[in-house]
mmCIF file of the N, C-alpha and C atoms, coordinates in Angstrom:
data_MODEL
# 
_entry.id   MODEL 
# 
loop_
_atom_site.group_PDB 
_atom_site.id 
_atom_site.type_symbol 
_atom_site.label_atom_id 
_atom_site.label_alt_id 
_atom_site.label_comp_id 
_atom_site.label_asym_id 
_atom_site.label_entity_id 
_atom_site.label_seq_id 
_atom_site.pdbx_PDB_ins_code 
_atom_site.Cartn_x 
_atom_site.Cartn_y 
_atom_site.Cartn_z 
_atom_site.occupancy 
_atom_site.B_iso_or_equiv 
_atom_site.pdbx_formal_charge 
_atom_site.auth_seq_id 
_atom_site.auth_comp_id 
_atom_site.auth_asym_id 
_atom_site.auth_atom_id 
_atom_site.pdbx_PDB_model_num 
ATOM 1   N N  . UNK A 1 1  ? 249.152 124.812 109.380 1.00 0.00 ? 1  UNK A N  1 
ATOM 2   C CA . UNK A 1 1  ? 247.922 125.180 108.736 1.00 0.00 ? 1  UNK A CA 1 
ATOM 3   C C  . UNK A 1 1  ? 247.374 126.420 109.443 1.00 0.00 ? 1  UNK A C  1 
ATOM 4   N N  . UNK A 1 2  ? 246.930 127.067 108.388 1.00 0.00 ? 2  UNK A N  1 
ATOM 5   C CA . UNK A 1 2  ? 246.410 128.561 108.843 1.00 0.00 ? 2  UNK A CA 1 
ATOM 6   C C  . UNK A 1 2  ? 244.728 128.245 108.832 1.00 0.00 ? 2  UNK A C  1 
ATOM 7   N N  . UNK A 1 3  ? 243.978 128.594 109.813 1.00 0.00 ? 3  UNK A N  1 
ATOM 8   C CA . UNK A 1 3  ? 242.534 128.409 109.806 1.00 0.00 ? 3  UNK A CA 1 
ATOM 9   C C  . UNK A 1 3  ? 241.998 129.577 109.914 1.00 0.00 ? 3  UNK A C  1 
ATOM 10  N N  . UNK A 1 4  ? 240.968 130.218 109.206 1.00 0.00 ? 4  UNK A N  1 
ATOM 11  C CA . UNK A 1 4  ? 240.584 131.740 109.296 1.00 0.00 ? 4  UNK A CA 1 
ATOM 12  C C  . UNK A 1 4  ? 239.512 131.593 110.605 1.00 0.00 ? 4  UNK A C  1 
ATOM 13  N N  . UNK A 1 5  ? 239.424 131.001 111.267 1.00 0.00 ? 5  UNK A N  1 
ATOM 14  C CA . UNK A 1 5  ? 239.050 130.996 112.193 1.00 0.00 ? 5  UNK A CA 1 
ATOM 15  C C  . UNK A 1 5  ? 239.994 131.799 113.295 1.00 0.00 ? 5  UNK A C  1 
ATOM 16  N N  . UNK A 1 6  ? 241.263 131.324 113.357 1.00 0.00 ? 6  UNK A N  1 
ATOM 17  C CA . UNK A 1 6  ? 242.591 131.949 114.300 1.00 0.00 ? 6  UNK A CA 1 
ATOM 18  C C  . UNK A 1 6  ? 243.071 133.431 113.451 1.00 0.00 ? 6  UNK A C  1 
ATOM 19  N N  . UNK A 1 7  ? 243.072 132.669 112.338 1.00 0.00 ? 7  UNK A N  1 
ATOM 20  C CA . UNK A 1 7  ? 243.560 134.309 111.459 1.00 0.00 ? 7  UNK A CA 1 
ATOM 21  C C  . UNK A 1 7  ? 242.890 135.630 111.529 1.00 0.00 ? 7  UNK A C  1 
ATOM 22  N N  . UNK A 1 8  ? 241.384 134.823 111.292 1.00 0.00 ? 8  UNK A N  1 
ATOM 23  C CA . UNK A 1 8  ? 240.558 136.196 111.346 1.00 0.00 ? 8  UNK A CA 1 
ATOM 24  C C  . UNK A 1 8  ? 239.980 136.693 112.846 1.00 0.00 ? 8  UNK A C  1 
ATOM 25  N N  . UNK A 1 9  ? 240.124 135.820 113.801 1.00 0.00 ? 9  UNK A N  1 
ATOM 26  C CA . UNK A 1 9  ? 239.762 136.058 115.282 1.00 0.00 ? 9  UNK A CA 1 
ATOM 27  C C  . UNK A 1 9  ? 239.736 137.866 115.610 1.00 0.00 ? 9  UNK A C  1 
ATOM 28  N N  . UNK A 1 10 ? 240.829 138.871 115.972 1.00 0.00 ? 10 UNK A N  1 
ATOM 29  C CA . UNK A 1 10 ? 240.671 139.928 115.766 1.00 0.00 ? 10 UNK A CA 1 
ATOM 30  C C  . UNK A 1 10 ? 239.827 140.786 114.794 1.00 0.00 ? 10 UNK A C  1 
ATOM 31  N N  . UNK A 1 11 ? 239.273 140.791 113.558 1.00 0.00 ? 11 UNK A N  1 
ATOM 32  C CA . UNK A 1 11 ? 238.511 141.025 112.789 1.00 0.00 ? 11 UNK A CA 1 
ATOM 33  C C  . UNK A 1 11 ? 237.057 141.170 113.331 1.00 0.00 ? 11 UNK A C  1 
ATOM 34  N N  . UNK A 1 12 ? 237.158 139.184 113.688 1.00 0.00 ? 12 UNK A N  1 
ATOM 35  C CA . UNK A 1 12 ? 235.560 139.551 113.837 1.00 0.00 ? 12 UNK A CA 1 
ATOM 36  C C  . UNK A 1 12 ? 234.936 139.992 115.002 1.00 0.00 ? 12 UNK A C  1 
ATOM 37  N N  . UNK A 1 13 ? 236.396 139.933 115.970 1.00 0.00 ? 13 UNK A N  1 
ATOM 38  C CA . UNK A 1 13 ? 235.844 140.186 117.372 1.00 0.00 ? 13 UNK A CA 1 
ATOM 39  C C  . UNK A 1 13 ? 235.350 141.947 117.303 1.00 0.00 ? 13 UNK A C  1 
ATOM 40  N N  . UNK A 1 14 ? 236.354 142.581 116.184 1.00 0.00 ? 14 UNK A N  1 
ATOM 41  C CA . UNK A 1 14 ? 236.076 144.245 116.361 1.00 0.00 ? 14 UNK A CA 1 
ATOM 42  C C  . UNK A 1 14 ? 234.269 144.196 115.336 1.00 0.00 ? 14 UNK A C  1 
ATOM 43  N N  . UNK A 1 15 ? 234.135 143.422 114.596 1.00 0.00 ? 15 UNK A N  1 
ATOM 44  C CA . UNK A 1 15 ? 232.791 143.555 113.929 1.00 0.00 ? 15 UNK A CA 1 
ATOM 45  C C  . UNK A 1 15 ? 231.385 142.971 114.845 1.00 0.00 ? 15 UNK A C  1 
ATOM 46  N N  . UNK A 1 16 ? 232.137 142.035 115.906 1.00 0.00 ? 16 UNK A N  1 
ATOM 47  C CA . UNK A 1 16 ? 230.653 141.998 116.856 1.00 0.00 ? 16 UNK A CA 1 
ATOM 48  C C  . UNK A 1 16 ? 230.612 143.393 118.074 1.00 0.00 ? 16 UNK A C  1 
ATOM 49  N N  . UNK A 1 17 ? 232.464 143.755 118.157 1.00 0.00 ? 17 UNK A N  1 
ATOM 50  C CA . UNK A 1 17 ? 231.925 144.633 118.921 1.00 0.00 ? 17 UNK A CA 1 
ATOM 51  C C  . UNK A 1 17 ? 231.486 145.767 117.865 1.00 0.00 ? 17 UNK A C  1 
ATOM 52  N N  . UNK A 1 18 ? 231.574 146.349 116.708 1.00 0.00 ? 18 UNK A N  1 
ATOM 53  C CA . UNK A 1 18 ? 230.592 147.213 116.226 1.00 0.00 ? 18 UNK A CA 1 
ATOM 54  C C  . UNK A 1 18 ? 229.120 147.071 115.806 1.00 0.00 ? 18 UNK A C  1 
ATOM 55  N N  . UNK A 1 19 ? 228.639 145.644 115.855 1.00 0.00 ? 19 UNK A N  1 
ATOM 56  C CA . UNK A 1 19 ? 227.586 145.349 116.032 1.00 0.00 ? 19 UNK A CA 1 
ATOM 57  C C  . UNK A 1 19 ? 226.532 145.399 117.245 1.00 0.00 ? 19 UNK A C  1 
ATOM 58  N N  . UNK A 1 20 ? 227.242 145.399 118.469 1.00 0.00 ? 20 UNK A N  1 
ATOM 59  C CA . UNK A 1 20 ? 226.859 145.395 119.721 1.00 0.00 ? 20 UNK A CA 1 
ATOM 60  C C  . UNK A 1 20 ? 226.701 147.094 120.519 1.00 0.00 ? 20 UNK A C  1 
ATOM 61  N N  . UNK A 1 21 ? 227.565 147.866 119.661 1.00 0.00 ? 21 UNK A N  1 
ATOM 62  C CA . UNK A 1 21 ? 227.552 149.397 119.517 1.00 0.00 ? 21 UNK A CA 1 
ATOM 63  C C  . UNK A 1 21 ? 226.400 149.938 118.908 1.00 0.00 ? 21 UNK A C  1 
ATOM 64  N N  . UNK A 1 22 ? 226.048 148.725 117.932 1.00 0.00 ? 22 UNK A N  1 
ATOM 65  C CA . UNK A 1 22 ? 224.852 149.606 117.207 1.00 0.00 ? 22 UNK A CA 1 
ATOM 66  C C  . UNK A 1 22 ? 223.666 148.873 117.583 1.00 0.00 ? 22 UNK A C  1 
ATOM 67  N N  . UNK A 1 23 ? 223.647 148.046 117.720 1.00 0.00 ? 23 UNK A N  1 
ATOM 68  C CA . UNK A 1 23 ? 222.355 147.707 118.026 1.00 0.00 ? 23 UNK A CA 1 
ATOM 69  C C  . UNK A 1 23 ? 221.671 147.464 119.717 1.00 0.00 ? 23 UNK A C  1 
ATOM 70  N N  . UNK A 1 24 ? 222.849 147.652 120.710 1.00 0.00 ? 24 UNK A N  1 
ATOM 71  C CA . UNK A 1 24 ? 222.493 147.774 121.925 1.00 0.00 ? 24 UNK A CA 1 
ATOM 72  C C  . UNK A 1 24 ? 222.694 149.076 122.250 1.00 0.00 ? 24 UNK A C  1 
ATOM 73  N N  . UNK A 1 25 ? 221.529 149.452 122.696 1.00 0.00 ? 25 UNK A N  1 
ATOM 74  C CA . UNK A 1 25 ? 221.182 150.389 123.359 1.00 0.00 ? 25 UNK A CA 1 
ATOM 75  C C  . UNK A 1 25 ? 220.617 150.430 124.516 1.00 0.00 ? 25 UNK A C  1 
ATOM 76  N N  . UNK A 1 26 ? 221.357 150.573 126.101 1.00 0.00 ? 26 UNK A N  1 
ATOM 77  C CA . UNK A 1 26 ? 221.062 150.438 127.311 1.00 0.00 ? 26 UNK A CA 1 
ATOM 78  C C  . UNK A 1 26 ? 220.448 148.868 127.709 1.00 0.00 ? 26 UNK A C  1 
ATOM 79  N N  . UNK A 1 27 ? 219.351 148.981 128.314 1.00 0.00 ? 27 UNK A N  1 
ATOM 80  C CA . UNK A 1 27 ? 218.700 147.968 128.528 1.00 0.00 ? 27 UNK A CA 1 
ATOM 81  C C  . UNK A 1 27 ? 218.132 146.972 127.112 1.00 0.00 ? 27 UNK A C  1 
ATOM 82  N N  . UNK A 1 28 ? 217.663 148.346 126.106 1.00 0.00 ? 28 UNK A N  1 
ATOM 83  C CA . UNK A 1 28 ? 217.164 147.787 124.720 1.00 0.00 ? 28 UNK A CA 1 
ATOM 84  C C  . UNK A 1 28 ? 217.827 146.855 124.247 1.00 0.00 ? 28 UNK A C  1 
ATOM 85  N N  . UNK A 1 29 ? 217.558 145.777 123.474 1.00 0.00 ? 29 UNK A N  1 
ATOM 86  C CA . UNK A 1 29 ? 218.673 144.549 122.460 1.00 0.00 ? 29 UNK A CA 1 
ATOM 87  C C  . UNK A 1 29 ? 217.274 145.665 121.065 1.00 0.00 ? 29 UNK A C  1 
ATOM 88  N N  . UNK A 1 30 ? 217.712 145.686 120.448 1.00 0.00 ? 30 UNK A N  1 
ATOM 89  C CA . UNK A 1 30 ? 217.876 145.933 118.759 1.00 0.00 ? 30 UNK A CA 1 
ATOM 90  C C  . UNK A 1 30 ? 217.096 144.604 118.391 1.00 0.00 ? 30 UNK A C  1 
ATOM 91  N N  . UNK A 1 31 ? 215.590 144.705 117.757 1.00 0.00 ? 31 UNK A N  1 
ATOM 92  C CA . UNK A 1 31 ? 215.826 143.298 116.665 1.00 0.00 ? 31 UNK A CA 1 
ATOM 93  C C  . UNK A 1 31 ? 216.983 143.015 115.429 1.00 0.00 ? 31 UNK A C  1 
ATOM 94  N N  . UNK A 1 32 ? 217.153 142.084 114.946 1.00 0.00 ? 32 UNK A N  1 
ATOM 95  C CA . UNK A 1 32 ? 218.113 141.534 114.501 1.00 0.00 ? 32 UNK A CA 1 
ATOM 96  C C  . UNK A 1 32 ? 219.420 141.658 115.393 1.00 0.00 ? 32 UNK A C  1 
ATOM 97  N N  . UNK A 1 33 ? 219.372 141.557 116.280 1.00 0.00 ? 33 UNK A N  1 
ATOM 98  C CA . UNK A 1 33 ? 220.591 141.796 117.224 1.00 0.00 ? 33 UNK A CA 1 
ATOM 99  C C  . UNK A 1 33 ? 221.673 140.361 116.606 1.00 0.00 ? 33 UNK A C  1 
ATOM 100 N N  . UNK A 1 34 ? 221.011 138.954 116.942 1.00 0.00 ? 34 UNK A N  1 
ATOM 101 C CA . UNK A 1 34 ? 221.727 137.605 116.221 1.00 0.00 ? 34 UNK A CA 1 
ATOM 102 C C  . UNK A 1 34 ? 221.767 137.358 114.905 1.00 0.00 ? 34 UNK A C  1 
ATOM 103 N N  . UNK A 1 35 ? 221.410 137.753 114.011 1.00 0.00 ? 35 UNK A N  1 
ATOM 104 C CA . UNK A 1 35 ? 221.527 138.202 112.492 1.00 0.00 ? 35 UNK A CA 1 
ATOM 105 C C  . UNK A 1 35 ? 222.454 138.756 112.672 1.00 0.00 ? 35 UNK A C  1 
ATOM 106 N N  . UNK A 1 36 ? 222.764 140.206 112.912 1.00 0.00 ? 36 UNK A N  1 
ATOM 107 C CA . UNK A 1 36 ? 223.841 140.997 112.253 1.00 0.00 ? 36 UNK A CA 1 
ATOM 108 C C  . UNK A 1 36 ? 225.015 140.196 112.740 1.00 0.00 ? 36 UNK A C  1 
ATOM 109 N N  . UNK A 1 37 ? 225.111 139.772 114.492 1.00 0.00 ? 37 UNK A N  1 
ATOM 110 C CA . UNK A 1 37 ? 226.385 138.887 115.104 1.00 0.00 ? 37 UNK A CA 1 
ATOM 111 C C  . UNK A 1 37 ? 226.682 137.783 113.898 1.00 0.00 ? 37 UNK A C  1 
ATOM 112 N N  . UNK A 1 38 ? 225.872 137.081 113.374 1.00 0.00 ? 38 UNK A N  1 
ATOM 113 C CA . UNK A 1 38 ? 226.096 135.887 112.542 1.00 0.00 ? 38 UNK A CA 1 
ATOM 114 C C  . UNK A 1 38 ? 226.421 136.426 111.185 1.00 0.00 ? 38 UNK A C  1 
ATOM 115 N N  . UNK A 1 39 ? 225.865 137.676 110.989 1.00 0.00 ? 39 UNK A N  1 
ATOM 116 C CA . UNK A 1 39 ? 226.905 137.815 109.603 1.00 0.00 ? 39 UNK A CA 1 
ATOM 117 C C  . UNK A 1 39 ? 228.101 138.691 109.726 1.00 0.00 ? 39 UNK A C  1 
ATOM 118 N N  . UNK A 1 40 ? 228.722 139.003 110.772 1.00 0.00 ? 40 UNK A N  1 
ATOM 119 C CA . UNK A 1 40 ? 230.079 139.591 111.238 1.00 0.00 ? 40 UNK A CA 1 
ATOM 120 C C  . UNK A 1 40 ? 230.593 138.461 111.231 1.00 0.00 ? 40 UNK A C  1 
ATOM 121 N N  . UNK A 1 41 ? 230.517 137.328 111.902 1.00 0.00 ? 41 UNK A N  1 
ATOM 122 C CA . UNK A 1 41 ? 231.056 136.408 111.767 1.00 0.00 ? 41 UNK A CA 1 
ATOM 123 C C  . UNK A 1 41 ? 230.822 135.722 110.423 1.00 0.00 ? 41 UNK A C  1 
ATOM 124 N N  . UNK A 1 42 ? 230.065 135.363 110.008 1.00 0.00 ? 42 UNK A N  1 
ATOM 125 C CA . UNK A 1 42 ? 230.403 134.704 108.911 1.00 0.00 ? 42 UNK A CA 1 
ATOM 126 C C  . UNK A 1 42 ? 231.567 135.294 107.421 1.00 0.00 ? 42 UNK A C  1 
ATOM 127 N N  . UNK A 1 43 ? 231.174 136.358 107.469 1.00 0.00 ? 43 UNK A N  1 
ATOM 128 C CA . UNK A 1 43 ? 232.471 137.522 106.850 1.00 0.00 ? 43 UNK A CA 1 
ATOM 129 C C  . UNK A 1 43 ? 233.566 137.425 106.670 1.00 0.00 ? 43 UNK A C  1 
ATOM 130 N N  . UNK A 1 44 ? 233.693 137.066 107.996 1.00 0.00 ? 44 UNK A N  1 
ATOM 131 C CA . UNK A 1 44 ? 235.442 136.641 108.150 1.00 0.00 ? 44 UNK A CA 1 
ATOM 132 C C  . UNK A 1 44 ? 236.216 135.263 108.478 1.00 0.00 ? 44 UNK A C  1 
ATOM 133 N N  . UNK A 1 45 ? 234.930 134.516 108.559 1.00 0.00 ? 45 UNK A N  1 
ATOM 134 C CA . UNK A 1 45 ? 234.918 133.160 108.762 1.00 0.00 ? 45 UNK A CA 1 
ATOM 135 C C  . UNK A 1 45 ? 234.337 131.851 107.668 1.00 0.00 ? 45 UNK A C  1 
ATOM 136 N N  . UNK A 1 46 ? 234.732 132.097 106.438 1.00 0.00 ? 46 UNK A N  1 
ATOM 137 C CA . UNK A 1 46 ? 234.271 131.117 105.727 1.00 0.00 ? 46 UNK A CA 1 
ATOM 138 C C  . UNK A 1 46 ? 233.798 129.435 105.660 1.00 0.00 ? 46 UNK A C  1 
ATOM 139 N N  . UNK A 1 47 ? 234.587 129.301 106.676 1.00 0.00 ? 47 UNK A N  1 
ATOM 140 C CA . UNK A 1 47 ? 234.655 127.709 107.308 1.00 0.00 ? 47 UNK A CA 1 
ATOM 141 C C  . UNK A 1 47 ? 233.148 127.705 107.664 1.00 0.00 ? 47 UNK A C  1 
ATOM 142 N N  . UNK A 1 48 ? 232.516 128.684 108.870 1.00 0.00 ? 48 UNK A N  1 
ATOM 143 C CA . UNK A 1 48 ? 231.264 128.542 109.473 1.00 0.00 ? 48 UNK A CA 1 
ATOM 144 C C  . UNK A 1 48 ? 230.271 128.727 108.631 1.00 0.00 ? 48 UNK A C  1 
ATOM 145 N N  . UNK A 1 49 ? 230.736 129.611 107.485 1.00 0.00 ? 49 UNK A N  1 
ATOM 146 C CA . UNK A 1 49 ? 229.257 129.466 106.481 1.00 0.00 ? 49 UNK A CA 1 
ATOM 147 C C  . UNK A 1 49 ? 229.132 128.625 105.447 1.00 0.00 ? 49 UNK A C  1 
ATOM 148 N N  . UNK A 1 50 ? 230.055 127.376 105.675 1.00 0.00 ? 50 UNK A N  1 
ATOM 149 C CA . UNK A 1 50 ? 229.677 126.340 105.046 1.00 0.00 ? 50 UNK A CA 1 
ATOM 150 C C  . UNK A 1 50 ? 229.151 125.462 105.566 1.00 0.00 ? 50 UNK A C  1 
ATOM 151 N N  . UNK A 1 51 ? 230.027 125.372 106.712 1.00 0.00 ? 51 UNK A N  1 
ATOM 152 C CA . UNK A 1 51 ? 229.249 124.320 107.366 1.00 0.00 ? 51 UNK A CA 1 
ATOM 153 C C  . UNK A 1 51 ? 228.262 124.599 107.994 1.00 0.00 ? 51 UNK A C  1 
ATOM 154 N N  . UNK A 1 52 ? 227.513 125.376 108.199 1.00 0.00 ? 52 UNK A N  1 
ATOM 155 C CA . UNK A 1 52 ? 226.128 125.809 109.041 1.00 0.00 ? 52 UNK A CA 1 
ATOM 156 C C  . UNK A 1 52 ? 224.950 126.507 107.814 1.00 0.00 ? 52 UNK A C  1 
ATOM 157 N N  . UNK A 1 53 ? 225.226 126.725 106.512 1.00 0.00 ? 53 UNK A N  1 
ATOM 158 C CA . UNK A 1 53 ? 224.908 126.937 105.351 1.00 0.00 ? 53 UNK A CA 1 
ATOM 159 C C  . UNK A 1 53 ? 223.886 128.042 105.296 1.00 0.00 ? 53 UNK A C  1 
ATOM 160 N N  . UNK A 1 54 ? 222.772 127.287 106.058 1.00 0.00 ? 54 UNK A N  1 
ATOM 161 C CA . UNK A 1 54 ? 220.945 128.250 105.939 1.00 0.00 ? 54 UNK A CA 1 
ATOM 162 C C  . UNK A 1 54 ? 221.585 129.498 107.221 1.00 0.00 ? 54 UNK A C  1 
ATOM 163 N N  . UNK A 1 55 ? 221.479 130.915 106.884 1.00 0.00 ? 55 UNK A N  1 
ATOM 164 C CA . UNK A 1 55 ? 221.543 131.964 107.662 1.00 0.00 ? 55 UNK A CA 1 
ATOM 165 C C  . UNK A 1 55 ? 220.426 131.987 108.292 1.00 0.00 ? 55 UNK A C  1 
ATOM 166 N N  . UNK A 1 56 ? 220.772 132.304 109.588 1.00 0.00 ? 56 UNK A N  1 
ATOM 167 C CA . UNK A 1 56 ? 219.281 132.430 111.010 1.00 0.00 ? 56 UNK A CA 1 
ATOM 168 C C  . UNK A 1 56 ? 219.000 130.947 111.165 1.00 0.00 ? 56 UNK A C  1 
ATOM 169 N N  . UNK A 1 57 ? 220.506 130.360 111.096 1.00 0.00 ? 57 UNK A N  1 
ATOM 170 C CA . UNK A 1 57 ? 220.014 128.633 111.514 1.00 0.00 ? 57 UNK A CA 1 
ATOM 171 C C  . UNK A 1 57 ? 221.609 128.528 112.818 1.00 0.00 ? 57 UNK A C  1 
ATOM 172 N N  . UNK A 1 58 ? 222.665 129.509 112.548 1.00 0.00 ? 58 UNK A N  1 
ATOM 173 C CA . UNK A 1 58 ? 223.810 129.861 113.464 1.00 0.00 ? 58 UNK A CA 1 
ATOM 174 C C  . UNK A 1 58 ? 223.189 129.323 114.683 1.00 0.00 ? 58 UNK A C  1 
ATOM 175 N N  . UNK A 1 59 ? 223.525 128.590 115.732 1.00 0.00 ? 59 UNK A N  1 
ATOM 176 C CA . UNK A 1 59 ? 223.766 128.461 117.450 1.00 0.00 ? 59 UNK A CA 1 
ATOM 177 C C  . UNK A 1 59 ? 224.517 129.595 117.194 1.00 0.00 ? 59 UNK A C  1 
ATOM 178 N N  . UNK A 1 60 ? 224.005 130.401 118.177 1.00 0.00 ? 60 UNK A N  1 
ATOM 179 C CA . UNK A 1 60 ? 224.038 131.710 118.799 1.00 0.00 ? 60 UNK A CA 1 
ATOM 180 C C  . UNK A 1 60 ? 223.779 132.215 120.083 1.00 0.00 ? 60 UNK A C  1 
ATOM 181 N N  . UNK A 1 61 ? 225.480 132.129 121.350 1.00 0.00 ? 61 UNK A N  1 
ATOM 182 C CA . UNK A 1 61 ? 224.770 132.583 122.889 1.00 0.00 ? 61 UNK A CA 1 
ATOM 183 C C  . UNK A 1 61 ? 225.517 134.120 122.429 1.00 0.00 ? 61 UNK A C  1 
ATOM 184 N N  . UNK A 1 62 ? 224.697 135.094 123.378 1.00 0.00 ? 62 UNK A N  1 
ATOM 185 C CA . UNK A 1 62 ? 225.193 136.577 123.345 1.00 0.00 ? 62 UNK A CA 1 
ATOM 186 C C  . UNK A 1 62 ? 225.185 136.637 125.045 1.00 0.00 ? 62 UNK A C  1 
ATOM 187 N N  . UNK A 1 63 ? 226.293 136.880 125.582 1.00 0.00 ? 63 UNK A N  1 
ATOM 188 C CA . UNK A 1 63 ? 226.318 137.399 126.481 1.00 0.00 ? 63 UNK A CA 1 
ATOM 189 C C  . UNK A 1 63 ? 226.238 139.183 126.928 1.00 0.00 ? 63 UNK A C  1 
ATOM 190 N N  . UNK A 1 64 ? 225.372 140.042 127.512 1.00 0.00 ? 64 UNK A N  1 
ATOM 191 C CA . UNK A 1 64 ? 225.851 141.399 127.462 1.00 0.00 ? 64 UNK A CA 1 
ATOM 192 C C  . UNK A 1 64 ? 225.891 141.993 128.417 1.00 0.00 ? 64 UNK A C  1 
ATOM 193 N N  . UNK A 1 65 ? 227.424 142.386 129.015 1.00 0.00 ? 65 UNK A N  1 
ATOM 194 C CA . UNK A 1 65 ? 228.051 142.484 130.027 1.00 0.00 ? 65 UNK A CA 1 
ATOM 195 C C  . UNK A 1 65 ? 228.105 143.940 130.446 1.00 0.00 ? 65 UNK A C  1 
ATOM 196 N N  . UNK A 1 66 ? 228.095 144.846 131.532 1.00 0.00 ? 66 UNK A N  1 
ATOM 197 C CA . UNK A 1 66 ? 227.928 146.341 131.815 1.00 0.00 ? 66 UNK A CA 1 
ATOM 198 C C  . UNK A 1 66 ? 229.887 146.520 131.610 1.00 0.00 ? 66 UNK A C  1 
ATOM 199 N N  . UNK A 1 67 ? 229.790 147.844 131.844 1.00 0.00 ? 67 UNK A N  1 
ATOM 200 C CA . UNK A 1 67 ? 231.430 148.190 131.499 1.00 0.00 ? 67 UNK A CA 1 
ATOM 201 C C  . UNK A 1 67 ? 232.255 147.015 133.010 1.00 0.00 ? 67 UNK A C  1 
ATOM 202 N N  . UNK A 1 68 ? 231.358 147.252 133.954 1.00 0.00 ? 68 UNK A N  1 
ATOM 203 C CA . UNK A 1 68 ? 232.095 146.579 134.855 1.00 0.00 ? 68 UNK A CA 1 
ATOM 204 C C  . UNK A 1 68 ? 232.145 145.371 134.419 1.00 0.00 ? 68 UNK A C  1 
ATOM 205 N N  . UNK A 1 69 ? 231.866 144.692 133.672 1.00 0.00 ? 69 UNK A N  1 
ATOM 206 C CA . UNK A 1 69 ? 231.811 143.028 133.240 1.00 0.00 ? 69 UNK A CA 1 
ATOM 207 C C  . UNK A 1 69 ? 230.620 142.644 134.053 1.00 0.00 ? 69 UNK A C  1 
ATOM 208 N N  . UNK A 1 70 ? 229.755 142.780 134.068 1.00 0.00 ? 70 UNK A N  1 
ATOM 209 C CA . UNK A 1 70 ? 228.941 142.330 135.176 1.00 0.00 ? 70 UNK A CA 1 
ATOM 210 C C  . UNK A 1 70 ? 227.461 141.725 133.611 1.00 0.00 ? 70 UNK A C  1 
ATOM 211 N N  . UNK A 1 71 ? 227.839 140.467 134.051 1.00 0.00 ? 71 UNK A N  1 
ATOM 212 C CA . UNK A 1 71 ? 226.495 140.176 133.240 1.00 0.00 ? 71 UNK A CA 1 
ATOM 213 C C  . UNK A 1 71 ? 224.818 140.500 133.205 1.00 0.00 ? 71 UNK A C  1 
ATOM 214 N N  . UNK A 1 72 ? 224.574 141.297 132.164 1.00 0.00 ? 72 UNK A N  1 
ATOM 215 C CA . UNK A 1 72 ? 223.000 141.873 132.524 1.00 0.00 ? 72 UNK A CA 1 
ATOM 216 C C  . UNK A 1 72 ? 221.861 141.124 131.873 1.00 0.00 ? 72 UNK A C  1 
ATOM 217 N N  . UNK A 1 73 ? 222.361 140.079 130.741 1.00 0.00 ? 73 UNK A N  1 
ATOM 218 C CA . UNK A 1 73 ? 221.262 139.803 129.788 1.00 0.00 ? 73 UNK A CA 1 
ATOM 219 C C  . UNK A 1 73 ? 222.306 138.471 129.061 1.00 0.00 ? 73 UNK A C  1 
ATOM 220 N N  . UNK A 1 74 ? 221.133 137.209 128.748 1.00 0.00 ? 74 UNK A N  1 
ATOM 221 C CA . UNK A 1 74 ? 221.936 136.771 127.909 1.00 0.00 ? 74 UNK A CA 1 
ATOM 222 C C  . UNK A 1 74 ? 220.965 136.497 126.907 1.00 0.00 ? 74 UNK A C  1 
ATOM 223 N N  . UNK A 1 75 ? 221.198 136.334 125.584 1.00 0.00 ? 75 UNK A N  1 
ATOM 224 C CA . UNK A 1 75 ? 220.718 136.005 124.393 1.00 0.00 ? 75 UNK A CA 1 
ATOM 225 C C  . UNK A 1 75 ? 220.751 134.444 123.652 1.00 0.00 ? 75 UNK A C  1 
ATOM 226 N N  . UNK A 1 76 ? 220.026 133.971 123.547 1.00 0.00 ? 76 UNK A N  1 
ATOM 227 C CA . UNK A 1 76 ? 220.509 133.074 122.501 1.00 0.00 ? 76 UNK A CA 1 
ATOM 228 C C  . UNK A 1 76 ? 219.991 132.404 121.597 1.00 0.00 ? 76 UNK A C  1 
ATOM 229 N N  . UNK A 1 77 ? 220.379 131.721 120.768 1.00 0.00 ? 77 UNK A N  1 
ATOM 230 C CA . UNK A 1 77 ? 219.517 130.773 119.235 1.00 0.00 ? 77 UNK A CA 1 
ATOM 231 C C  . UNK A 1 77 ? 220.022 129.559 119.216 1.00 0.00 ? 77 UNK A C  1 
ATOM 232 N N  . UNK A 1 78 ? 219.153 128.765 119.674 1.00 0.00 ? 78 UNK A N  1 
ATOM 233 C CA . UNK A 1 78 ? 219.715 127.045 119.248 1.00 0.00 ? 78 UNK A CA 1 
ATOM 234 C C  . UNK A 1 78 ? 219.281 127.071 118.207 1.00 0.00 ? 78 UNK A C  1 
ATOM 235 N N  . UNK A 1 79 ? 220.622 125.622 117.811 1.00 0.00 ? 79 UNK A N  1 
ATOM 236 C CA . UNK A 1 79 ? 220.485 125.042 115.523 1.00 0.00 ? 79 UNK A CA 1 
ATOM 237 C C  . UNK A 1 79 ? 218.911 124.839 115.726 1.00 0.00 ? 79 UNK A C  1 
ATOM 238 N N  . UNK A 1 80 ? 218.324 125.322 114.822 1.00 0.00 ? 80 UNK A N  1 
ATOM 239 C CA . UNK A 1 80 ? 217.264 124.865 114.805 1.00 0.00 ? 80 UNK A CA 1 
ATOM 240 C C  . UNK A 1 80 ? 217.116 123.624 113.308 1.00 0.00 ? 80 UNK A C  1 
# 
């Protein structure tokens, strides 16, 4: 069994990182920063937007790491 979860893995990983290009800027997070992440993923992931249905309801952690990997900020949205 093929799950677009594994299939689409590369996809969505390049659409959060073009999401994270555009909406982080230095220290700044972008509003809608977890919106746009949740609809990159959902895009390519049909499974998650069924089962999680209402958009801006996604569990959502953002980690955002400096080039060195060094964690500076984390983000996140519990199911509400």
């Amino acid at each position: 069994m093929i799950v677009a979860t594994g299939n689409n893995n590369w996809a969505m990983s390049n659409a959060v990182d073009s999401v994270a290009k555009t909406y982080i800027n230095g220290q700044e997070i972008r509003e809608g920063l977890l919106n746009r992440v949740e609809a990159a993923i959902r895009a390519y992931d049909p499974c998650l937007s069924c089962s999680t249905h209402a958009v801006g309801q996604m569990p959502i952690l953002v980690d955002i790491v400096d080039p060195q990997g060094n964690l500076m900020r984390t983000i996140s949205r519990a199911n509400a």
